[in-house]
C-alpha positions in Angstrom: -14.8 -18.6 -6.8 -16.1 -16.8 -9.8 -14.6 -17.8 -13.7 -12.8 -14.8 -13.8 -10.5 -15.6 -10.8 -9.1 -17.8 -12.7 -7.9 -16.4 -15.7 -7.3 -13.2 -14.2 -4.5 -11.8 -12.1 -5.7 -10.8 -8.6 -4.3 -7.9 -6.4 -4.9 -6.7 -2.7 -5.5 -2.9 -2.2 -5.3 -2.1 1.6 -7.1 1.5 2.3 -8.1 1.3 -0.8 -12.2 2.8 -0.4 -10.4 6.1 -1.3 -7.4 8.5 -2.7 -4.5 6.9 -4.0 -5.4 3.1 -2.9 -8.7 3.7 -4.4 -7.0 4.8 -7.7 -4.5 2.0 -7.6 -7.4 -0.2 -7.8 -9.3 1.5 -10.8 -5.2 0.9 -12.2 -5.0 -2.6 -11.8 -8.0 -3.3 -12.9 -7.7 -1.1 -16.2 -4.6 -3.5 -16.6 -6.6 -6.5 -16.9 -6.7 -7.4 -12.3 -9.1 -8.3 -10.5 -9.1 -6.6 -7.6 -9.5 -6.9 -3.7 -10.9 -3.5 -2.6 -9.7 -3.6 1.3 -10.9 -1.5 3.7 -11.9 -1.7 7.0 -15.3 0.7 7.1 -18.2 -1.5 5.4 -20.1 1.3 4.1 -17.1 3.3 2.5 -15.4 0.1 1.3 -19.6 -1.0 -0.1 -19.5 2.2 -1.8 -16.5 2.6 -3.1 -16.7 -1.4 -4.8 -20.4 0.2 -6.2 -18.6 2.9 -8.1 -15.6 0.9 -9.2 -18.0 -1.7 -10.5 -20.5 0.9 -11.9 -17.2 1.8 -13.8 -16.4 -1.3 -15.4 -13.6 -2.5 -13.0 -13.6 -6.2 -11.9 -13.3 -6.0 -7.9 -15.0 -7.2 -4.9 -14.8 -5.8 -1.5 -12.7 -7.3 1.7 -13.4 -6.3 5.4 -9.8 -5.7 6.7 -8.8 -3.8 9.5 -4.7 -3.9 9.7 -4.6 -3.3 13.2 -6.3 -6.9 13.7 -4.7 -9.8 13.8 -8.1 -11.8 13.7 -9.4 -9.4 10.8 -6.2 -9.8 8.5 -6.7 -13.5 8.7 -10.5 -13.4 8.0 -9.4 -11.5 4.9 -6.3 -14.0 3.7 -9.1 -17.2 3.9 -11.8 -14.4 2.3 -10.0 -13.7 -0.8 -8.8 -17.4 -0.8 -12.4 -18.3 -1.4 -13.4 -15.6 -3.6 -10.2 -15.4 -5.9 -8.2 -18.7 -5.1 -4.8 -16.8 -5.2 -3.3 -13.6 -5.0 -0.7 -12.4 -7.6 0.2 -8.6 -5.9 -0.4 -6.8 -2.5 -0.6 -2.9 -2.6 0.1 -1.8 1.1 -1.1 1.2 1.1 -3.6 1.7 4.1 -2.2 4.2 6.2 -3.3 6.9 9.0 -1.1 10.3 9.5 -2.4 10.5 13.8 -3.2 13.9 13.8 -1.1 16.8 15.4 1.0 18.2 17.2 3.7 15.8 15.9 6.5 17.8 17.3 8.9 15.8 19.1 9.1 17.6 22.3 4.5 17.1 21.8 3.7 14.0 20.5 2.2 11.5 22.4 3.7 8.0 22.8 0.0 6.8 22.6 -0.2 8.7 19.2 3.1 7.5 17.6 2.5 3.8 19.0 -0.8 4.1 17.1 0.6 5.3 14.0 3.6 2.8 14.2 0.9 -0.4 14.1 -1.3 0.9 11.3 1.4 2.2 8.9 4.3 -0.6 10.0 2.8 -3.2 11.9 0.0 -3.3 10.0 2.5 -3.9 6.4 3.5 -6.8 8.1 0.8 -8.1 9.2 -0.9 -8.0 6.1 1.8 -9.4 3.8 3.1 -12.7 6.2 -0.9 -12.9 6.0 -0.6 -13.1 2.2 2.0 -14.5 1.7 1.5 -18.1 1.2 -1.1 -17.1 -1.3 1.9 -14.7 -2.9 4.2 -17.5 -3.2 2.1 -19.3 -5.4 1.9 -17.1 -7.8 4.2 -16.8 -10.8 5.1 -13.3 -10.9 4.0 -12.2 -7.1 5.0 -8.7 -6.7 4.8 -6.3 -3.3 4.1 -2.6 -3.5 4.6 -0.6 -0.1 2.9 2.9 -0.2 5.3 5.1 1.3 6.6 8.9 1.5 10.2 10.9 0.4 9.1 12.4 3.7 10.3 8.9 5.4 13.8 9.2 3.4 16.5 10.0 6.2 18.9 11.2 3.5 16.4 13.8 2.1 15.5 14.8 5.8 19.4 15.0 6.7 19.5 17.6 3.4 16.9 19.3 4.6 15.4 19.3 1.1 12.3 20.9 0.4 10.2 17.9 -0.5 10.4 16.5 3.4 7.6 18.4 4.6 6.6 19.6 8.3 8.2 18.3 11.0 6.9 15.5 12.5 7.8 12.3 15.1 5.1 10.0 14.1 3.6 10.0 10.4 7.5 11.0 8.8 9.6 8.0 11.0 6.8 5.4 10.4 7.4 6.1 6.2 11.3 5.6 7.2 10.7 2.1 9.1 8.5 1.6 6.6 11.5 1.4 4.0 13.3 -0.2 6.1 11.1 -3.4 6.2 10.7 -3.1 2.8 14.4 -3.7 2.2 14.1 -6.3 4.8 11.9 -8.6 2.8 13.5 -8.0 -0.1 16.5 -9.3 1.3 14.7 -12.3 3.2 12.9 -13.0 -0.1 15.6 -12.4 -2.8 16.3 -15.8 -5.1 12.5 -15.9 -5.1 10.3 -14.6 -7.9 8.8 -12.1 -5.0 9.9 -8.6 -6.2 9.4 -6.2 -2.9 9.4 -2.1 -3.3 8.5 0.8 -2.2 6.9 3.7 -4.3 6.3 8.1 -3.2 3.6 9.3 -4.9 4.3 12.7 -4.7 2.1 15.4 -2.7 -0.9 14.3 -3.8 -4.1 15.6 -2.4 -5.5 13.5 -0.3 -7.5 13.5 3.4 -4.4 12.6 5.1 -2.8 16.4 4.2 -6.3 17.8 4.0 -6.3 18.3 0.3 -3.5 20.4 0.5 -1.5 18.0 -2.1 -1.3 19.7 -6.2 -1.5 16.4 -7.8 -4.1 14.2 -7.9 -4.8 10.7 -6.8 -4.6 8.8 -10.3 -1.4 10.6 -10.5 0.2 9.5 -7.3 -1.4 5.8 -8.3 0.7 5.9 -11.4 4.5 4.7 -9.9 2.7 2.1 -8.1 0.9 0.3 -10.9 4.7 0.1 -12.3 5.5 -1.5 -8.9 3.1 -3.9 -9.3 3.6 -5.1 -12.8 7.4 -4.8 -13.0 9.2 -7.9 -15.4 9.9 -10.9 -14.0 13.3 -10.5 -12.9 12.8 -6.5 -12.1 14.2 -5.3 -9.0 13.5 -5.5 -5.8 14.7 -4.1 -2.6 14.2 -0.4 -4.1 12.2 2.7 -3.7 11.3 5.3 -6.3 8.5 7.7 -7.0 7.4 9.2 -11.0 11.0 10.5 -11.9 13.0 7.5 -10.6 14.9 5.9 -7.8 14.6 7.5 -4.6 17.4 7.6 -1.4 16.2 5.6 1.4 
């Protein structure tokens, strides 16, 4: 455990060797974290913690595969060494499983696939973490999800929904939906849990496609993570505000 674990706030980053999480981190860090780079490919989540650190930012790198049980633990008793305790969790690693994602063409392989990364894998990351969480004074819970997983918006057929799709859109909608979940199971606690859109950011999961960039789509989730004491909880809401599940 280095000195600055222990004055310093420390936050997890799942995914976080590139777009958004990888911004998050440079965030958190610019706010005074230190900062859990996870990622599950060693030489991307090596280099990434090189540039962040050539930068300035205080972080350190953690193997973490979501999809693991064994590697989510390994990572729990690795920053528990490193840091000592862990004041917010970014869940933000997340995979799109490729096309077609038509109903009537998608595989159940494919969406079973996408369910345990971008659901299963939240879950199994913050019960993980959260005896660590629970420790802290302010602990705070930041789920990385999409306006394309709001039913309401997809109902409207609004614009902002994107293409259709019966794997990547329905895991950002469970995705929500556990989010309320623990902010209901944990409510009376000092654990605020929400859920953030950054926008259409351009990213590798849309093939760059996205018009704003990653530090931008970072931006509503560093609020997230440092709301008040007292803030809310249970909500969802990208740059211009509150958000319909």
């Amino acid at each position: 455990m280095t000195d600055s674990s222990t004055s310093k706030k420390i936050a997890l980053v799942t995914g976080a060797n590139k777009g958004i999480g990888y911004e998050i981190a440079a965030g958190l860090s610019r706010l005074g974290f230190r900062v859990a780079v996870g990622a599950r490919d060693e030489g991307r989540r090596t280099a990434a913690v090189e540039k962040l650190q050539a930068d300035g930012h205080d972080v350190f790198g953690v193997a973490l595969d979501v999809t693991s049980d064994e590697s989510v633990a390994a990572a729990a008793a690795a920053i528990e060494q490193e840091a000592g305790r862990l004041d917010v969790l970014v869940n933000n690693a997340a995979i799109t499983g490729g096309m077609p994602q038509e109903p009537t063409q998608v595989s159940a392989a494919q969406v079973l696939e996408v369910v345990d990364t971008n659901v299963v894998g939240v879950i199994r990351v913050t019960n993980a973490m959260l005896p660590m969480l629970r420790r802290s004074a302010s602990p705070r819970i930041v789920n990385v999800s999409s306006t394309v997983g709001s039913l309401t918006l997809q109902t409207a057929q609004a614009e902002a929904v994107g293409p259709i799709s019966a794997a990547y859109s329905p895991t950002k909608s469970y995705l929500n939906a556990i989010t309320i979940q623990y902010a209901k199971e944990l409510a009376g606690t000092p654990v605020l849990v929400n859920a953030g859109c950054p926008g259409y950011v351009s990213t590798d999961l849309n093939n760059h496609q996205g018009f704003r960039t990653p530090e931008q789509g970072a931006a509503v989730f560093l609020e997230l993570a440092t709301l008040p004491d007292g803030g809310p909880s249970g909500t969802f809401r990208d740059e211009t505000g509150l958000q319909p599940w």
